[in-house]
NUTORKOL-932350 format. One record per residue (C-alpha): x, y, z. Coordinates in steps of 0.5 Angstrom, whole numbers, plus 2048, in hexadecimal, padded with zeros to 3 digits. Example, Ala and Ser with C-alpha at 12.3 -4.5 7.8 and 13.67 -1.06 7.14 Angstrom:
REM NUTORKOL-932350
x; y; z
819; 7F7; 810
81B; 7FE; 80E
//
This chain:
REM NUTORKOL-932350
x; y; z
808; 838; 807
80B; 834; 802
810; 837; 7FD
80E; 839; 7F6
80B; 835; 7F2
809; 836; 7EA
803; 834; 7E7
804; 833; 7DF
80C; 832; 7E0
80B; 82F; 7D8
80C; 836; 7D7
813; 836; 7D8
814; 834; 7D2
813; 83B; 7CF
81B; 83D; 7D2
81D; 838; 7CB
81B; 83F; 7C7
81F; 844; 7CA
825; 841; 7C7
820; 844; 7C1
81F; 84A; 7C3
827; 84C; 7C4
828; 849; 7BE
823; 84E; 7BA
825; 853; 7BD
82C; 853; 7BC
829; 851; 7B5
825; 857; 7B5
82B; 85D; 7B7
82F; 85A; 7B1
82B; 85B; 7AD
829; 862; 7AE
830; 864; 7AE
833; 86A; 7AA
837; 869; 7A6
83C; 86F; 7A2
842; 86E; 79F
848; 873; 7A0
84F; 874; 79F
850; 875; 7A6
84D; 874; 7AC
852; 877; 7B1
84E; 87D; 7B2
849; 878; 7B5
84E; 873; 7B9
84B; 877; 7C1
845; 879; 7BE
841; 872; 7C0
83A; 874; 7C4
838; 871; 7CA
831; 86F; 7C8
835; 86A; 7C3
838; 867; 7CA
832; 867; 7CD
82E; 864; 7C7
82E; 85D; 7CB
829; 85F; 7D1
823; 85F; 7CC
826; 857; 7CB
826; 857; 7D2
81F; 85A; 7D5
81C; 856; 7CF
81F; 84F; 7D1
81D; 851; 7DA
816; 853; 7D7
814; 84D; 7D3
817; 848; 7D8
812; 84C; 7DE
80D; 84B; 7DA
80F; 844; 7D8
810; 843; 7E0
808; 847; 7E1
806; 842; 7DC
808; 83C; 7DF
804; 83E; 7E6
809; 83E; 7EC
805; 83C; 7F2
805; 83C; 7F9
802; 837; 7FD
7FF; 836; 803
7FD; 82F; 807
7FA; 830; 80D
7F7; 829; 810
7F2; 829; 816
7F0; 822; 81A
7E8; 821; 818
7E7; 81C; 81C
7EA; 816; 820
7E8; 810; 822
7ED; 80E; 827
7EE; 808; 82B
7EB; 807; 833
7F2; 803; 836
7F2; 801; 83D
7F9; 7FE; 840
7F7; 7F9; 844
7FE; 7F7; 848
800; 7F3; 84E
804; 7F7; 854
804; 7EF; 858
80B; 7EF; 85C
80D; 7EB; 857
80E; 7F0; 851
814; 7F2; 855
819; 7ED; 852
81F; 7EF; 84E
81E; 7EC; 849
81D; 7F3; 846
821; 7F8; 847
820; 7FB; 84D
81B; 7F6; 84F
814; 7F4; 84A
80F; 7FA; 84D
814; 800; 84B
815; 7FC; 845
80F; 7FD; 843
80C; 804; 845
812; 806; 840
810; 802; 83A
808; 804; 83C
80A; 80B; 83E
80D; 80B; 836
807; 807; 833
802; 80D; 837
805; 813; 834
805; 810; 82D
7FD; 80E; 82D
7FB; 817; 82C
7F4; 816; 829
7F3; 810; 82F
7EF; 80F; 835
7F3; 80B; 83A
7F3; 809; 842
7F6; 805; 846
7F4; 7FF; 84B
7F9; 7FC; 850
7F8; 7F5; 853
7FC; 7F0; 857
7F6; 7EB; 85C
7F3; 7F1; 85B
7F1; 7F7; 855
7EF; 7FE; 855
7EF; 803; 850
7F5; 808; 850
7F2; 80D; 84B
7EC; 80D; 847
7EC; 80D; 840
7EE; 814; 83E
7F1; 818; 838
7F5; 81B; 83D
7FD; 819; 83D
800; 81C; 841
7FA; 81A; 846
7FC; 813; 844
804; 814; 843
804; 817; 84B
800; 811; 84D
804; 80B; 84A
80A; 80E; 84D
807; 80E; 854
806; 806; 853
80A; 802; 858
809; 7FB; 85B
807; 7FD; 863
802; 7FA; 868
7FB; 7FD; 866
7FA; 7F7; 861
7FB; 7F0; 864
800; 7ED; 861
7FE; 7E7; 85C
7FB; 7E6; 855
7F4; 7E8; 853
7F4; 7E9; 84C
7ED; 7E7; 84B
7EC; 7ED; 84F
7F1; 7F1; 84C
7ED; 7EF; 845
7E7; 7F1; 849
7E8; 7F8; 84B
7EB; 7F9; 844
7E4; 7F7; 841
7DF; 7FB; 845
7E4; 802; 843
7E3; 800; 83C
7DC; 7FD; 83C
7D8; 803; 83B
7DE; 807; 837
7DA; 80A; 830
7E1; 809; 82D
7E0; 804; 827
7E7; 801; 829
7E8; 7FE; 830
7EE; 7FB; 833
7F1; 7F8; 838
7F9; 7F7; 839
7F9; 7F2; 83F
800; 7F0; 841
802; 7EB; 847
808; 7E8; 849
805; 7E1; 84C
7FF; 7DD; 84C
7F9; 7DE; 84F
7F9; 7DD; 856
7F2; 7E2; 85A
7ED; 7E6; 858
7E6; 7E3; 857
7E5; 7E4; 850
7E7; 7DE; 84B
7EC; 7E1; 846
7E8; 7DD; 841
7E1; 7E0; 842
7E4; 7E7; 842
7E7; 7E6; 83B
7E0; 7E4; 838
7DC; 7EA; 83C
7E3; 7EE; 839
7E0; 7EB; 832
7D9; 7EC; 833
7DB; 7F4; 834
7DF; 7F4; 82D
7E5; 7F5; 832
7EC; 7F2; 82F
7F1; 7EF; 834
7F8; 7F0; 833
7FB; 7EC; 838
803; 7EC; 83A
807; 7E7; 83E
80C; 7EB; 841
813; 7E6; 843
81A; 7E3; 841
819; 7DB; 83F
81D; 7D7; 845
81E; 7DA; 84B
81E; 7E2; 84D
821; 7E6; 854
81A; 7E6; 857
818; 7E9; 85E
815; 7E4; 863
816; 7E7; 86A
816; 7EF; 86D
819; 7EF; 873
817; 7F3; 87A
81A; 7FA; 877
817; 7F9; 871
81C; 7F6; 86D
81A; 7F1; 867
820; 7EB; 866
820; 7E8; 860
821; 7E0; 85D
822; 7DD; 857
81B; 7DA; 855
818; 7D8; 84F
813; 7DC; 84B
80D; 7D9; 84A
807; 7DC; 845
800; 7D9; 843
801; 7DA; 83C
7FD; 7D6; 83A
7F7; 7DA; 83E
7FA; 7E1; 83B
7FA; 7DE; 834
7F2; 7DB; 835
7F0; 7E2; 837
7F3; 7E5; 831
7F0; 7E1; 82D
7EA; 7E1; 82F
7E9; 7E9; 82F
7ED; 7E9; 828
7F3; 7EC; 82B
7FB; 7E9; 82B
7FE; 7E6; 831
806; 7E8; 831
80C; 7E6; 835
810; 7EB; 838
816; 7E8; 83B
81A; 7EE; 83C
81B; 7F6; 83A
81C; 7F7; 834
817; 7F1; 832
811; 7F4; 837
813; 7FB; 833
811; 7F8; 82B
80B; 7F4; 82E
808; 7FB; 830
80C; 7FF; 829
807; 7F8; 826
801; 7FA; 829
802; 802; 827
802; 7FE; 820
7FC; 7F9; 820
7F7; 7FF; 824
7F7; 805; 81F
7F3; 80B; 820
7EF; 80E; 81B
7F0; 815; 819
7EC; 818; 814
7F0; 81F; 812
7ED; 824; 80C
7F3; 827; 809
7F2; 82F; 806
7F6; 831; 800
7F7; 838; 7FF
7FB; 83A; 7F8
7FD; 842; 7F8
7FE; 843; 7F1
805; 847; 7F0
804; 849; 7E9
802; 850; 7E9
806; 853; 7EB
80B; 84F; 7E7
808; 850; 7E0
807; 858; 7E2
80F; 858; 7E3
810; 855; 7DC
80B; 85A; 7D9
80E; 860; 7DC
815; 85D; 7DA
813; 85C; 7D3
80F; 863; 7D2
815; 866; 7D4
819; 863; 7CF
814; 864; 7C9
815; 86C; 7CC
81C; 86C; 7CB
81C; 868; 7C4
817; 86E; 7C2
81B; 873; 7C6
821; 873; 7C8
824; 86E; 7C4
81F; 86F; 7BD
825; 871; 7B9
82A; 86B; 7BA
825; 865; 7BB
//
């Protein structure tokens, strides 16, 4: 509920007649004064009635009576707005993410994979009106978690991405794309996208990339592909030892962008490039941007009128007045 609201406030101006009406009034009891000459008047000095001393309450409860009504008359107001989702028209999202063995460079801090599900998991929580599911690929792809509304489904299975051996090690993205694609293909949403991100070039897998970008298209699904990486050199892993310990090197970054752009464009979507944290986060926060959910909200505004029983107090006040002036006060006013 909204604070009070007045709607004929143009009546405020009535407050400049009061200044008026005091001066009638005291206009008025000069006038009907008594007047009697005397020789003396101290036999009158202490005999001085109590209803002239309070002869300006009638001023008074005239003056709180007509600014009631003047208050009554400008209809004070409350309101109340209450706004109800309609409908949505929300947005099928499904992440595709490469968990190859090199997303484990440092690069990012700690490494790109950790990077990643931080930046994605804050990307999640902010789509509240839309489906999103989660496909992770390396030589090969599966789907993590359909496309779901649920977030805390969604959150929990981004938080359990990590890079281990169930995948073959390598870069399918044409895979990757794939999988995304046939968990979008039969969505009724109107919108579909698809956020591939890759570290790499494509290296395994038997869908072709290209291919998968035109039947992407041919299903209304936009692409938004990011290369993940530093320019340069990167501390990456090239070897795990019999205990299972991964040795890092210096090697360099090496990323299709040119195969990331052509997919992007063909679907009508945006290629980026991430080359650290901070940089992966406003790619994520432009995304957010450039895929807006519709929401259509019907608004209910409730105005209760508080006049009444203003306008019944200004009443009551100026009726008492009248009773004083033809009562009490008759003799003197």
């Amino acid at each position: 509920m909204k604070g009070i609201t007045f709607l004929n406030p143009e009546f405020f101006w009535l407050f400049l007649l009061l200044p008026i009406v005091v001066y009638i009034w005291f206009r008025n009891k000069t006038k009907q004064k008594a007047t009697l000459k005397l020789s003396s008047n101290k036999s009158f000095e202490n005999s001085t009635s109590i209803l002239v001393t309070l002869m300006p309450i009638t001023l008074i409860l005239r003056v709180l009576g007509l600014s009631a009504l003047i208050v009554a008359i400008a209809r004070p107001q409350t309101i109340d707005v209450d706004q109800r989702i309609h409908s949505t028209h929300g947005i099928d999202i499904v992440m595709a993410m490469d968990i190859s063995g090199s997303m484990l460079a440092r690069d990012l801090k700690p490494n790109r994979i950790e990077a990643l599900k931080l930046v994605a998991s804050d990307f999640i929580t902010q789509r509240v009106n839309d489906r999103i599911g989660l496909v992770i690929y390396a030589a090969e792809s599966y789907t993590k978690t359909p496309v779901t509304s649920d977030k805390v489904l969604l959150l929990n299975a981004m938080k359990s991405i990590e890079y281990n051996n169930d995948l073959r090690d390598g870069t399918a993205i044409g895979l990757g794309l794939g999988t995304a694609i046939n968990r979008l293909k039969d969505s009724p949403a109107k919108s579909k996208v698809i956020i591939l991100l890759t570290d790499g070039v494509n290296n395994a897998g038997v869908i072709d990339p290209k291919m998968g970008a035109q039947i992407a298209k041919e299903y209304g699904i936009k692409v938004y592909t990011i290369g993940i990486g530093s320019n340069g050199l990167a501390e990456s892993p090239y070897a795990m030892t019999p205990s299972g310990e991964i040795l890092f090197r210096m090697e360099k970054v090496e990323i299709d962008e040119a195969l990331l752009q052509e997919i992007a464009t063909e679907t009508e979507g945006k290629y980026f490039r991430a080359t650290d944290t901070e940089s992966l986060k406003n790619i994520y926060e432009e995304i957010n941007q450039l895929e807006k959910t519709k929401i259509d909200e019907q608004k209910f505004v409730s105005r209760n009128e508080k006049f009444h029983l203003i306008a019944l107090i200004g009443f009551i006040i100026l009726c008492l007045e009248f009773i004083l002036q033809k009562t009490l006060f008759r003799g003197f006013i």
